[in-house]
C-alpha positions in Angstrom: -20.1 29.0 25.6 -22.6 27.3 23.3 -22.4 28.6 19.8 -25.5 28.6 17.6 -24.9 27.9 14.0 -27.5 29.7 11.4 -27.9 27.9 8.0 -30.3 29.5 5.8 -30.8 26.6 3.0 -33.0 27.0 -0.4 -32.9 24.2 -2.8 -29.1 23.3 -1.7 -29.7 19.4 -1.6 -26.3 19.1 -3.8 -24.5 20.5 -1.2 -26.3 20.6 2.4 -24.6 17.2 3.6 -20.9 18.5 3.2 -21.9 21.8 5.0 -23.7 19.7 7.6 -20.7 17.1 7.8 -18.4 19.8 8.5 -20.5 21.4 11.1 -21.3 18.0 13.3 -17.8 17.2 13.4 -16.0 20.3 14.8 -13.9 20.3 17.3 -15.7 22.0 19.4 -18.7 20.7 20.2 -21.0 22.9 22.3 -23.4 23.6 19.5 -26.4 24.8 18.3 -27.4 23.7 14.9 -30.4 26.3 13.4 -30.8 25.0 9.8 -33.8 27.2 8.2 -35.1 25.4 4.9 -36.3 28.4 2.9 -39.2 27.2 0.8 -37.0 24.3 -0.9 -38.8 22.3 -3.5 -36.4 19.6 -4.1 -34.8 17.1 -1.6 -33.4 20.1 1.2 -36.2 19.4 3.6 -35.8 15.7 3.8 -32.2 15.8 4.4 -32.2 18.1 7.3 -34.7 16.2 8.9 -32.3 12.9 8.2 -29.7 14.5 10.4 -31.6 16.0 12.8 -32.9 12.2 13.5 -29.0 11.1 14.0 -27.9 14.7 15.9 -30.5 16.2 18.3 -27.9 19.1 18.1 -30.0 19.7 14.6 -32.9 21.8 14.3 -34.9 22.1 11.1 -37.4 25.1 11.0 -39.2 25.1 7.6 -40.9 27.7 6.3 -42.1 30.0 3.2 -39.6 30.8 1.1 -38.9 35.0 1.6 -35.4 34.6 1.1 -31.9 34.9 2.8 -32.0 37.7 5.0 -35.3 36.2 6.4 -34.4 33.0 7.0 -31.1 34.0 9.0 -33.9 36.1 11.5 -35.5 33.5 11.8 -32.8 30.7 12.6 -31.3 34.2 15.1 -34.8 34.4 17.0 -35.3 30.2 17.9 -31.3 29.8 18.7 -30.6 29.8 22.4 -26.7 30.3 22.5 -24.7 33.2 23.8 -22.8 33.2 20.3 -23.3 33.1 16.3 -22.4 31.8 14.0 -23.8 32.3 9.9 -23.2 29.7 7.1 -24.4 29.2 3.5 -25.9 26.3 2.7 -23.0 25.6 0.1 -20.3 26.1 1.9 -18.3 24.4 4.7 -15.9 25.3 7.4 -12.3 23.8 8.5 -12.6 21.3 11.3 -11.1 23.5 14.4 -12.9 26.4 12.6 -15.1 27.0 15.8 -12.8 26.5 18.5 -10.4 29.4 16.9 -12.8 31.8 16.5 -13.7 31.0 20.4 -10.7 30.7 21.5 -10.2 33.9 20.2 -13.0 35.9 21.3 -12.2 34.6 24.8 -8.5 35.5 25.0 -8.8 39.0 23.3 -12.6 39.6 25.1 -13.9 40.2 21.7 -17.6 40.9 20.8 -17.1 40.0 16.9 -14.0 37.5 15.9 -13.5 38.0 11.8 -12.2 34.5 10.2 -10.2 34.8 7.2 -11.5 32.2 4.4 -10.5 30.2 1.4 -12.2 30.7 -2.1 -13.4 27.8 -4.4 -13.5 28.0 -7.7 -12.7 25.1 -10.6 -11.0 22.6 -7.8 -8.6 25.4 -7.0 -8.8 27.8 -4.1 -6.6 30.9 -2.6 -6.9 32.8 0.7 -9.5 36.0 1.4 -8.3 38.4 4.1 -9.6 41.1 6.3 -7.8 43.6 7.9 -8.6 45.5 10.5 -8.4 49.4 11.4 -5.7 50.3 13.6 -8.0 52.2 15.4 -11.4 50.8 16.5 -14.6 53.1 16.5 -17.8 53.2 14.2 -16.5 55.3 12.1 -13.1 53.7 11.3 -14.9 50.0 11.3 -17.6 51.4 9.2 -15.1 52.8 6.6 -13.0 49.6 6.8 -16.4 47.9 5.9 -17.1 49.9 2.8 -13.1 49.8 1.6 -14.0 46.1 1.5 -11.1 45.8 3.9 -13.5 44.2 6.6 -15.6 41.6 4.1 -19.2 42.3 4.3 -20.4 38.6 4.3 -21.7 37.6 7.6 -20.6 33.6 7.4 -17.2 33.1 8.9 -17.9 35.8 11.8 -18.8 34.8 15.2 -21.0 37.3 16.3 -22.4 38.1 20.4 -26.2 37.2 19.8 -27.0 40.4 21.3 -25.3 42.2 18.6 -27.9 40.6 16.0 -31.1 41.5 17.7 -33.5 44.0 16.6 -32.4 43.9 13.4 -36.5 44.7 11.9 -35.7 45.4 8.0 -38.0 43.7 5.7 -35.9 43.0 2.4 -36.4 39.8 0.1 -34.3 39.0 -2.9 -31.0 41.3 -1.8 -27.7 40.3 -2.7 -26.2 42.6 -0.2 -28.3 41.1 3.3 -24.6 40.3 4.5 -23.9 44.0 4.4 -26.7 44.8 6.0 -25.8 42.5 9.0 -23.1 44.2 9.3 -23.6 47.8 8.9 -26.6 47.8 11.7 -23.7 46.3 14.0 -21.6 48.8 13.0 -23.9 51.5 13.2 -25.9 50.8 16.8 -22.8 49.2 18.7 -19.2 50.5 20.5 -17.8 46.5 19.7 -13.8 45.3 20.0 -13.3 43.3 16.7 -10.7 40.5 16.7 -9.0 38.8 13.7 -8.4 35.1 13.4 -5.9 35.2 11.2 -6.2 31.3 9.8 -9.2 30.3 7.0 -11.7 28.7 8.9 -14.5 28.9 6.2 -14.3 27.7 2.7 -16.8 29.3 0.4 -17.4 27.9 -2.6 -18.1 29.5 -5.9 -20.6 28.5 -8.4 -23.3 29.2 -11.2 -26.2 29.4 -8.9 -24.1 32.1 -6.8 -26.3 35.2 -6.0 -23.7 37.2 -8.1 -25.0 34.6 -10.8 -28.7 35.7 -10.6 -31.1 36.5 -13.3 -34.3 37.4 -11.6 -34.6 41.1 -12.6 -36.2 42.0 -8.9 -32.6 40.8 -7.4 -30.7 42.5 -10.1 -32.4 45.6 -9.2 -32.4 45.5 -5.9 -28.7 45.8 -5.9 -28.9 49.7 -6.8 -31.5 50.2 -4.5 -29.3 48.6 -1.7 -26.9 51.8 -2.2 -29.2 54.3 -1.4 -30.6 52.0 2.0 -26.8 52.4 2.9 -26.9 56.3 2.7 -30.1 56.3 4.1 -28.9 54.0 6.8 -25.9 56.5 7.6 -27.1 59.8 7.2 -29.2 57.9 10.2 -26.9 57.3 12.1 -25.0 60.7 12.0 -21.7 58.9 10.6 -22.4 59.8 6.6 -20.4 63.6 6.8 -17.2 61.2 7.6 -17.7 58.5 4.9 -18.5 60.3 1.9 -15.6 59.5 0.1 -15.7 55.6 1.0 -19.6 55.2 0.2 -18.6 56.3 -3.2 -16.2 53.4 -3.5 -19.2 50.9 -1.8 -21.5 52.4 -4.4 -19.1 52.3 -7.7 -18.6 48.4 -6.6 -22.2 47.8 -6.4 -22.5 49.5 -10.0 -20.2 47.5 -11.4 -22.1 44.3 -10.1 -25.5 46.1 -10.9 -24.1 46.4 -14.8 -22.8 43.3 -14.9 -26.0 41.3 -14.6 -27.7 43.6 -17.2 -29.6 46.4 -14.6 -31.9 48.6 -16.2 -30.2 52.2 -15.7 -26.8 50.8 -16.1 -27.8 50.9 -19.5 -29.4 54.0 -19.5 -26.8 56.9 -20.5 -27.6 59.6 -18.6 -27.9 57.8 -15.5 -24.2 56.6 -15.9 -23.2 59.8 -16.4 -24.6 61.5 -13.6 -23.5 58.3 -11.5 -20.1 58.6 -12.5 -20.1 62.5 -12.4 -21.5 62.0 -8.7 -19.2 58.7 -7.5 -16.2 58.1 -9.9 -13.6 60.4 -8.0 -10.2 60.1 -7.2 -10.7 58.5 -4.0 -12.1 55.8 -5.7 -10.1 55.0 -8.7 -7.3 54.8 -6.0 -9.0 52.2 -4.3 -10.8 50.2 -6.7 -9.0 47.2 -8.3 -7.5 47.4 -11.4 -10.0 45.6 -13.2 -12.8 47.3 -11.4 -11.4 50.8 -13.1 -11.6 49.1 -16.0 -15.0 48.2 -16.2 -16.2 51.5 -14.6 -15.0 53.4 -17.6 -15.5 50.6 -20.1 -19.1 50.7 -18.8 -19.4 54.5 -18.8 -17.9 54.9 -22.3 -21.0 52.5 -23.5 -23.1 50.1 -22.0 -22.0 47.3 -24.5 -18.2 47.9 -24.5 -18.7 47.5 -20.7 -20.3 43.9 -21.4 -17.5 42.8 -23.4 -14.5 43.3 -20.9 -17.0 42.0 -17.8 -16.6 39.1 -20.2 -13.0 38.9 -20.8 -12.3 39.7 -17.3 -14.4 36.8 -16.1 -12.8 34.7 -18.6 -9.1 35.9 -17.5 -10.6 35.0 -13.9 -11.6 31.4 -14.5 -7.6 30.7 -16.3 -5.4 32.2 -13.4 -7.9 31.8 -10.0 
């Protein structure tokens, strides 16, 4: 079963070779190597076309830069294997990482195999799990996706390639394209999801993270990307039986939105009515400690909000 890898890559010349490295020596070694240099205007280009020279497994599409969610399309439409697989440009996977989630997907016939991953941040790293729904059907995999119990990133998933077709949204600049991966294979699909329990994926953590981002069309995009999700599932029929979990999806995003300074997170009314609308019991059960914290720090004022997102991040960085 060859295995196309998708790597999206935009000015990531500090980190490209050790995600490459990691990639050409897997274990298993039917691959497909898709590396799309987004518009890069430092040395990204140059690189990939180093490797493809030494590994005819490589191929380098370059185009414009439109962003992310583009780019992964793009490397999905020109790859020829039966199965997917997504990577960031910054990150890099454990050496057997591919023959698990194979291995996997073949024993359990799977049409998605979920691979738990490690976190970097400061030279230290600890362990991010999924879990799965005892019970498998959109609806319970769609919640389990909004509880944040299934991660919405689409690295570290190996995907059926027929499961990321037809995907024709036309977003730039969206922190959430991962989601949005996800919830159209949730959505349009009956699937069988298996869990490889083992980090196979290492994703690193750094200032040039989208959650880092200061370009105010990103930052307010991330509001906008709540109501595409309603609009998305009142679609698809499902929305009467999430309700309570796209409030959580939403508060999360809000918290994120306020956090890089969004333009009606500081408007007082329109936290209000957000909070009036999404803040219910359901979620303060399931939100994080912190999370609560900064919901009602943030609905109390904008500006006491901004100070515990500070000490919180600070808190972060001495016990990660």
């Amino acid at each position: 079963m060859k295995v196309s890898i998708i790597i999206p890559a935009y000015n990531a010349e500090k980190w490209i070779k050790k995600c490459l490295d990691s990639i050409l020596n897997q274990s298993y070694s039917i691959l497909e190597i898709i590396a799309v240099n987004d518009g890069s205007t430092d040395g990204t280009l140059g690189i990939l076309n180093r490797y493809s020279e030494k590994d005819k497994r490589l191929l380098v599409i370059d185009k414009k830069n439109e962003g992310t969610y583009l780019a992964r399309n793009e490397g999905v439409k020109k790859s020829t294997g039966s199965l997917i697989f997504h990577t960031d440009a910054d990150d890099f996977l454990e050496p057997n990482a591919i023959e698990l989630l194979v291995s996997r997907m073949k024993k359990e016939n799977a049409d998605l195999v979920i691979g738990n991953n490690y976190q970097l941040l400061n030279g230290k790293r600890k362990i991010i799990t999924n879990r799965l729904p005892l019970k498998q059907n959109n609806v319970e995999l769609l919640k389990s996706l909004l509880k944040n119990d299934i991660k919405g990133y689409i690295w570290g998933k190996l995907y059926k390639k027929e499961l990321l077709l037809n995907l024709n949204y036309r977003f730039t600049k969206l922190l959430q394209e991962d989601v949005l991966f996800n919830l159209h294979v949730f959505i349009n699909h009956n699937i069988k999801i298996s869990l490889e329990p083992s980090p196979i994926y290492n994703y690193v953590l750094h200032n040039t993270s989208a959650n880092s981002s200061t370009d105010p069309i990103f930052i307010e995009n991330i509001y906008k990307f709540n109501l595409v999700t309603e609009k998305m599932l009142r679609k698809s029929k499902y929305l009467s039986e999430l309700k309570e979990e796209l409030k959580l999806f939403n508060c999360r995003n809000f918290i994120v939105y306020a956090r890089l300074g969004g333009i009606l997170a500081k408007d007082k009314d329109f936290r209000e009515n957000f909070y009036r609308k999404n803040y219910t019991p359901f979620v303060k059960e399931n939100l994080a400690f912190y999370h609560n914290l900064e919901m009602k720090a943030y609905n109390f004022h904008y500006d006491l909000g901004r100070i515990v997102t500070k000490s919180m991040k600070k808190i972060n960085h001495l016990i990660f």
